[in-house]
Backbone as JSON, one array per atom type, in Angstrom:
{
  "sequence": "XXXXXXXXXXXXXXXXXXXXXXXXXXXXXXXXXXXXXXXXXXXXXXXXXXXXXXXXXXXXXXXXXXXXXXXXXXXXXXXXXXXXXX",
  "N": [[-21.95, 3.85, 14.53], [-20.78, 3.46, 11.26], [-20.55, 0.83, 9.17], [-18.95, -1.39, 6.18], [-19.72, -4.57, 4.84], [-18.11, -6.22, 2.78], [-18.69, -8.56, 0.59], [-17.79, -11.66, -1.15], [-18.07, -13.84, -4.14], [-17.72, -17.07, -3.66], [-16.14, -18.31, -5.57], [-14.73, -16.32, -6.27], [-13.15, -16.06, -4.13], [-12.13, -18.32, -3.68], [-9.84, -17.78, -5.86], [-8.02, -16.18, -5.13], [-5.25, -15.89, -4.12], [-3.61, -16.31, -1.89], [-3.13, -17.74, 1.33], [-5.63, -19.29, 3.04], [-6.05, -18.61, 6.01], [-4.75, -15.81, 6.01], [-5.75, -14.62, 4.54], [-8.46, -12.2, 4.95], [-6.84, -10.43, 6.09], [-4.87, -9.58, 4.66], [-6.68, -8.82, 2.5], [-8.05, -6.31, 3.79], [-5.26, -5.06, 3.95], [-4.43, -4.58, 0.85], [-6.42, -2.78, 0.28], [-6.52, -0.31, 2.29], [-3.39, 0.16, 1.29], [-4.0, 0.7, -1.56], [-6.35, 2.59, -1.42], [-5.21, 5.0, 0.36], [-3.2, 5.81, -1.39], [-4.54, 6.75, -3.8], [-5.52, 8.66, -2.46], [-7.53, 8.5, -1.03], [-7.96, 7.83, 1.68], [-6.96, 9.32, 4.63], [-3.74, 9.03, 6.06], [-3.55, 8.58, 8.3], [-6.15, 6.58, 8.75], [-6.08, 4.75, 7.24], [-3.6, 3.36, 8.1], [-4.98, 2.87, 10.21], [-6.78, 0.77, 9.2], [-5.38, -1.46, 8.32], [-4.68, -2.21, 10.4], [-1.97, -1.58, 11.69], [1.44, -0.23, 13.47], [2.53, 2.87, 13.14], [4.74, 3.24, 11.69], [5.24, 0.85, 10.7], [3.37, 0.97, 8.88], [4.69, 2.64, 7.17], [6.66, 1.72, 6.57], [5.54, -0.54, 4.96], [4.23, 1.07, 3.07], [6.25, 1.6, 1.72], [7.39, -0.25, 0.67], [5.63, -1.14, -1.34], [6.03, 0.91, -3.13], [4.93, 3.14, -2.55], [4.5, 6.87, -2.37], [4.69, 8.93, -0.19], [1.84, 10.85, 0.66], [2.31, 14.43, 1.44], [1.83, 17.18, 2.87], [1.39, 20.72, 2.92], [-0.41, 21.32, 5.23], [0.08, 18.97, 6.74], [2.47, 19.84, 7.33], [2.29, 21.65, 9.19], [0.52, 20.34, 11.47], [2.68, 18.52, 12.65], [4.37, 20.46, 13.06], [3.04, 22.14, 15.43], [2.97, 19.53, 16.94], [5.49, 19.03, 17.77], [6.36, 21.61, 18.59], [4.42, 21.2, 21.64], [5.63, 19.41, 22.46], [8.24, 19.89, 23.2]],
  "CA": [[-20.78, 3.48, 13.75], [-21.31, 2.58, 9.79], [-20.07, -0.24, 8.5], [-19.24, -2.53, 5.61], [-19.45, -5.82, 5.01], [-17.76, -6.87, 1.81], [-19.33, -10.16, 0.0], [-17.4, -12.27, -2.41], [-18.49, -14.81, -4.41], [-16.74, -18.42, -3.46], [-15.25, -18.72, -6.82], [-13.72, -15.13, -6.05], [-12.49, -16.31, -2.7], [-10.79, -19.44, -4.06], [-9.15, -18.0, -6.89], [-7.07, -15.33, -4.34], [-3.63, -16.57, -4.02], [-3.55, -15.94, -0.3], [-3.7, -19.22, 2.33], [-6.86, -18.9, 3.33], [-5.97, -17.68, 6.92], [-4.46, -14.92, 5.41], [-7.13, -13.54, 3.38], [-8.66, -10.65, 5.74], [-5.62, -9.43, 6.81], [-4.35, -8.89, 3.23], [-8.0, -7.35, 1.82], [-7.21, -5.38, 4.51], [-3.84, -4.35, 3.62], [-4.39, -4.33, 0.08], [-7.53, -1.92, 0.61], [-5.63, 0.72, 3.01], [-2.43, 0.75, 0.74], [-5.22, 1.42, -2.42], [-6.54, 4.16, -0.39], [-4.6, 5.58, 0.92], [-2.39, 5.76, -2.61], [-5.45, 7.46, -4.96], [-6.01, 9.97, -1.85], [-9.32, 8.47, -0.62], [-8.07, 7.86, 3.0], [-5.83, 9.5, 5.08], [-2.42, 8.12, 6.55], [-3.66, 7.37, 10.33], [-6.94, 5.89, 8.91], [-5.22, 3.83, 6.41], [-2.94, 2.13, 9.1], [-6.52, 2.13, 10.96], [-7.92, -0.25, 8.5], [-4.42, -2.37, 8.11], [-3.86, -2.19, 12.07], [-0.38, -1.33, 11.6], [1.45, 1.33, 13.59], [2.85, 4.31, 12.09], [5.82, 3.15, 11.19], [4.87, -0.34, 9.86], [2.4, 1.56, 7.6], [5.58, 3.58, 6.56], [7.42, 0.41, 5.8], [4.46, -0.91, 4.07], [4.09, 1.8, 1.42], [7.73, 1.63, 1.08], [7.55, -2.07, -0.01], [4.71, -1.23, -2.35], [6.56, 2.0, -3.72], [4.22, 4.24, -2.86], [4.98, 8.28, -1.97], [4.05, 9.32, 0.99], [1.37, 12.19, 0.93], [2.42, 15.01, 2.47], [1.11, 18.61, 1.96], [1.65, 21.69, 4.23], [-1.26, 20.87, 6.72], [0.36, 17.9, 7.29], [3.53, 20.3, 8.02], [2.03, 22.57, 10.07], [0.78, 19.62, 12.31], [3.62, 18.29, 13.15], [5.23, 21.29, 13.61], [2.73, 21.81, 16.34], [3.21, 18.72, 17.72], [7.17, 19.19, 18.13], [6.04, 22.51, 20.31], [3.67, 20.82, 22.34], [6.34, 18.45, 23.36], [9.37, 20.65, 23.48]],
  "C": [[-21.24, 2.86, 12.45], [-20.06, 1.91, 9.64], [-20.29, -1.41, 6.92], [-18.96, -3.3, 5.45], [-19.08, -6.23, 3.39], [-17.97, -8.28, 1.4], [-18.71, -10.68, -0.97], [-17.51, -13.35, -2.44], [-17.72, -16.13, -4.22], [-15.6, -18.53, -4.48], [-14.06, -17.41, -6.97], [-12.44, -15.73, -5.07], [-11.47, -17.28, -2.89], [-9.64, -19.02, -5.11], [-8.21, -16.6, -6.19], [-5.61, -16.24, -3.93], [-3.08, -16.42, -3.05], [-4.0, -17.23, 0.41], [-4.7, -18.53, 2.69], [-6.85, -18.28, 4.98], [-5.08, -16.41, 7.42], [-5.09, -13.83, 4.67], [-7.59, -12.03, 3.58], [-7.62, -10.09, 5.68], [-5.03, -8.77, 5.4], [-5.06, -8.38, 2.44], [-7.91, -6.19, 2.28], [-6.18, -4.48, 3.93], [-3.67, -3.98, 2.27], [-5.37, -3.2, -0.37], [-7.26, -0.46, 0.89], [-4.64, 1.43, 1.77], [-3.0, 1.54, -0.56], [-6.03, 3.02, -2.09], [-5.98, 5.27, -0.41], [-3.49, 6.57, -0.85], [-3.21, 6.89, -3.3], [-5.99, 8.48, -3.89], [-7.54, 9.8, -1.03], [-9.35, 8.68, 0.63], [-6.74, 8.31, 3.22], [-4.56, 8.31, 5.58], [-3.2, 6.94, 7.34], [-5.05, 6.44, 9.8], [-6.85, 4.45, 8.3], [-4.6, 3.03, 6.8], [-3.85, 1.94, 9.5], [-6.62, 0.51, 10.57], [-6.84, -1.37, 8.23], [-4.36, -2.86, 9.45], [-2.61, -2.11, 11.97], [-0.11, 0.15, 12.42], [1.82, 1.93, 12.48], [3.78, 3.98, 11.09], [5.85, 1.69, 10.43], [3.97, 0.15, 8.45], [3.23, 2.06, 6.59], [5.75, 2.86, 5.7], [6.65, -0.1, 4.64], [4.34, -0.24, 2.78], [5.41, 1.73, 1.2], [7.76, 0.66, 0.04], [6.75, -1.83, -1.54], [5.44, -0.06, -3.29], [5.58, 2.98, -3.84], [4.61, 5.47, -2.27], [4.13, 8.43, -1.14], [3.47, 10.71, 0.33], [1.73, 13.33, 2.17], [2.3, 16.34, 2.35], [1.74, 19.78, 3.11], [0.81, 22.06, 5.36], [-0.84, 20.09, 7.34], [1.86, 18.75, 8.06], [3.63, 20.73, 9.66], [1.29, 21.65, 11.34], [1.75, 18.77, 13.06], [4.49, 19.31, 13.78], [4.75, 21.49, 15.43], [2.82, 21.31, 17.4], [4.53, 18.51, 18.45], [6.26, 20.31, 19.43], [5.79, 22.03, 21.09], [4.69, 19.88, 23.4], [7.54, 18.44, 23.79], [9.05, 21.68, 24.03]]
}
């Protein structure tokens, strides 16, 4: 499994406008929605990295005003998935 570990300098850390046991969770979330936005990461990995379900993730880009990506692979999986379960 790779991983990274993001390092910021103290003077970074204090000058975030986030209570401090808040911080992760909103690098986090501000990270994902970034992402996810400029195309880097998909949907599901994007809630991954927020932990949000599906539908909180939804909400989430809603709030931020971002457009959902959605192409015709993304159609044609779902469509799929309807069969599969109908």
């Amino acid at each position: 499994m790779s991983r990274i570990v993001l390092e910021m300098p103290a003077n970074i850390v204090d000058a975030l406008r986030v209570p401090p046991d808040e911080q992760g969770h909103r690098l986090r979330r501000e990270l994902a929605v970034r992402l996810y936005q400029k195309g880097l990461l998909p949907f599901g990995k994007a809630r991954e990295l927020v932990r949000l379900n599906k539908w909180e993730f939804h909400f989430l880009l809603a709030q931020e005003g971002i457009v959902r990506q959605y192409d015709v692979d993304d159609l044609h999986d779902d469509l799929q998935t309807l069969d599969q379960l109908g």
